[in-house]
N, C-alpha and C positions, 0 to 999 in steps of 0.2 A: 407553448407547452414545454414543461422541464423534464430534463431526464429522469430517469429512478433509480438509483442507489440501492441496490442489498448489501451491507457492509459486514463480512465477516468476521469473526475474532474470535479470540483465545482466553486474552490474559486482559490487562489491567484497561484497555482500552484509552489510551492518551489520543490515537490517532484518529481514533469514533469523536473523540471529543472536538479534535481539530476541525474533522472535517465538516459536525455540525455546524461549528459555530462559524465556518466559511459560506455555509448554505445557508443561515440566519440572517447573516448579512449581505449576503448578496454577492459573493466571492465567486461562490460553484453556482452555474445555473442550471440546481435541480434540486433533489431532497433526497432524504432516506426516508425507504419505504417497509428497512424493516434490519433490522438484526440478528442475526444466526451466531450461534456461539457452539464448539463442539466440547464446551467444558459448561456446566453446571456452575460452577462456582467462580467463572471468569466478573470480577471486577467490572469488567465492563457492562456489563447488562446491566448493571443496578443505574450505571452512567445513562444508555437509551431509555431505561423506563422513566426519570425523573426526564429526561426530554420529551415523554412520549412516545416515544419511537417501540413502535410492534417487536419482540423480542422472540424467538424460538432456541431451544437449547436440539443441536441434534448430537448427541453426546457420543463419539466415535468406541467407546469403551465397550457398549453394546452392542456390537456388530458384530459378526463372526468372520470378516474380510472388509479390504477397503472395497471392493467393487458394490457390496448391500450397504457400505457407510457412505458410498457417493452416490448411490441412487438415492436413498433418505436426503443426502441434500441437497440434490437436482430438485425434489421434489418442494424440497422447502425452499428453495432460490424463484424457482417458476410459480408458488404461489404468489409472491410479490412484483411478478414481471417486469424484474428489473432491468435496466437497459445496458447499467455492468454493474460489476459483479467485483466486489472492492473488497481488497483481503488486507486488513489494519491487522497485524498479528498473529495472522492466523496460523499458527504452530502444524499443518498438515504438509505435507508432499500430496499430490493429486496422478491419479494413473493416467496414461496418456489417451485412454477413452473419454475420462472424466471432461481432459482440456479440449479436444478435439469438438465433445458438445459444445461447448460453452465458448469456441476460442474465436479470437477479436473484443469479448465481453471483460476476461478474464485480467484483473489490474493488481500488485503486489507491488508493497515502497520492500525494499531488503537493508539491511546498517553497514551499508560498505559502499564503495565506488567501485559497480559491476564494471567488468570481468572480475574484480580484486575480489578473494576472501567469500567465495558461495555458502553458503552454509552455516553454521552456525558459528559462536561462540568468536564474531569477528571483531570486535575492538579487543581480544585479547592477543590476536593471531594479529592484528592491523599493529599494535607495541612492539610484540614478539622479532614482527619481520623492521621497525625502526624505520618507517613510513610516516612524510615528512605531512600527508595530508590523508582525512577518512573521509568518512559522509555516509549520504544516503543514494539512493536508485530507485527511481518508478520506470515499473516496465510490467510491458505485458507478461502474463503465463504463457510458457511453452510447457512441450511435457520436457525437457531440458531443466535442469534443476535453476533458478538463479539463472538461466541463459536469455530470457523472450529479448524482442527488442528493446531498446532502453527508450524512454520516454523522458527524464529530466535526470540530473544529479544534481545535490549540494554537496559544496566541499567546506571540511572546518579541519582547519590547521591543528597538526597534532604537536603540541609542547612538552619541552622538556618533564617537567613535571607531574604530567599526566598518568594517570594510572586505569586499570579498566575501569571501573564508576566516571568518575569526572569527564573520561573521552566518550564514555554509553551519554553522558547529559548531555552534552556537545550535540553528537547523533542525534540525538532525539529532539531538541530544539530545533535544529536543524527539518528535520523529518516533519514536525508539524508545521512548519511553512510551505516546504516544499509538494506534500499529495495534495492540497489543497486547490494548489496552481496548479497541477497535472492535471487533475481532473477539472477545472476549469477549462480546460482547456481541451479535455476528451469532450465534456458534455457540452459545449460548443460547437462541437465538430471541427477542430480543427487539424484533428491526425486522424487516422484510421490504421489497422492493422491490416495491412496488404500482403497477403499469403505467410511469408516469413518477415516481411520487411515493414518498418516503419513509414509511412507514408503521411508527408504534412499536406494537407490541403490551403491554409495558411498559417507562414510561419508566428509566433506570437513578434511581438513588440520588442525592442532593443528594452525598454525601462521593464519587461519579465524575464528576459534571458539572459542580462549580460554583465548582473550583479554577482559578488562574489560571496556566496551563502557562510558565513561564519555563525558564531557563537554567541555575536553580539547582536545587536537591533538590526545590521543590516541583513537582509533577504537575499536570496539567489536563487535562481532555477535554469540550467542553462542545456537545452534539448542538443541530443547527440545527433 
């Protein structure tokens, strides 16, 4: 039996795309069972419909508070009884009732090397501060912004020449290698979320954790 996937999103949807084609071939051992988007016009939907993949728009615009725009999508989450709960882009902050439902479920990649750079706007703050490497972060939601435990990083060395576009491709090359194997690796069972702390059940293989994630062919994923 495979897990189930509700993958949420925002925008252009690259990491929806990753993560299918990781579940296509047999990467992730589970599927998506459905996509939720809280923008109407996110890019990505059009991406799950030509897969198939069941789509829901809960459109946060409409709401008169976040607390009636996360019951709307508790509601749309536990339609597809998903087993987590997979946030590819999803441009929201979540209340800390909303995470407490949902929490040990709850998975977010962020474009920095957690602790570094929370929030937004971080390959230009990752230049700004003259930071010799960036990347990416999967980790659990807490109600902590950008804080849950960490579950993988990729690093891609940041070069001279680099500017915020070419370091966001970087990132982002990087990012669809890496939720891929995370959640390989959640939907296996091989970590769990243990009150606040990250708990491995088994750790992965030296050939998924001990490569050093750049910008080229080679892959990395290396759990904290």
């Amino acid at each position: 039996m495979t897990d189930r996937l509700v993958v949420l999103i925002s925008g252009r949807g690259s990491n929806l795309q990753a993560i299918q084609d990781a579940c296509a071939r047999g990467q992730i051992p589970g599927r998506i069972v459905g996509v939720i988007s809280n923008r109407p016009e996110a890019a990505g939907l059009e991406i799950a419909r030509r897969a198939g993949l069941p789509t829901q728009v809960v459109d946060h615009r409409l709401f008169s508070s976040r607390e009636d725009f996360e019951i709307a999508l508790s509601e749309a989450i536990a339609k597809w009884s998903g087993d987590w709960i997979v946030l590819a882009g999803f441009m929201r902050a979540f209340t800390p009732s909303f995470v407490d439902r949902h929490r040990g479920r709850l998975v977010n990649i962020h474009p920095s090397l957690l602790p570094a750079f929370t929030g937004l706007h971080t390959h230009r703050r990752a230049l700004q501060a003259g930071v010799c490497w960036h990347g990416a972060t999967v980790h659990f939601v807490t109600a902590e912004l950008d804080g849950g435990p960490i579950i993988a990083q990729a690093a891609v060395p940041v070069a001279p020449e680099d500017d915020e576009a070419t370091l966001a491709g970087k990132v982002l090359a990087a990012e669809h290698r890496l939720y891929p194997q995370a959640l390989a690796w959640l939907c296996r069972g091989q970590l769990v979320l243990d009150g606040e702390s990250l708990r491995w059940r088994e750790f992965p293989p030296m050939r998924e954790r001990c490569l050093l994630a750049t910008h080229s062919e080679d892959s990395a994923c290396a759990p904290r």
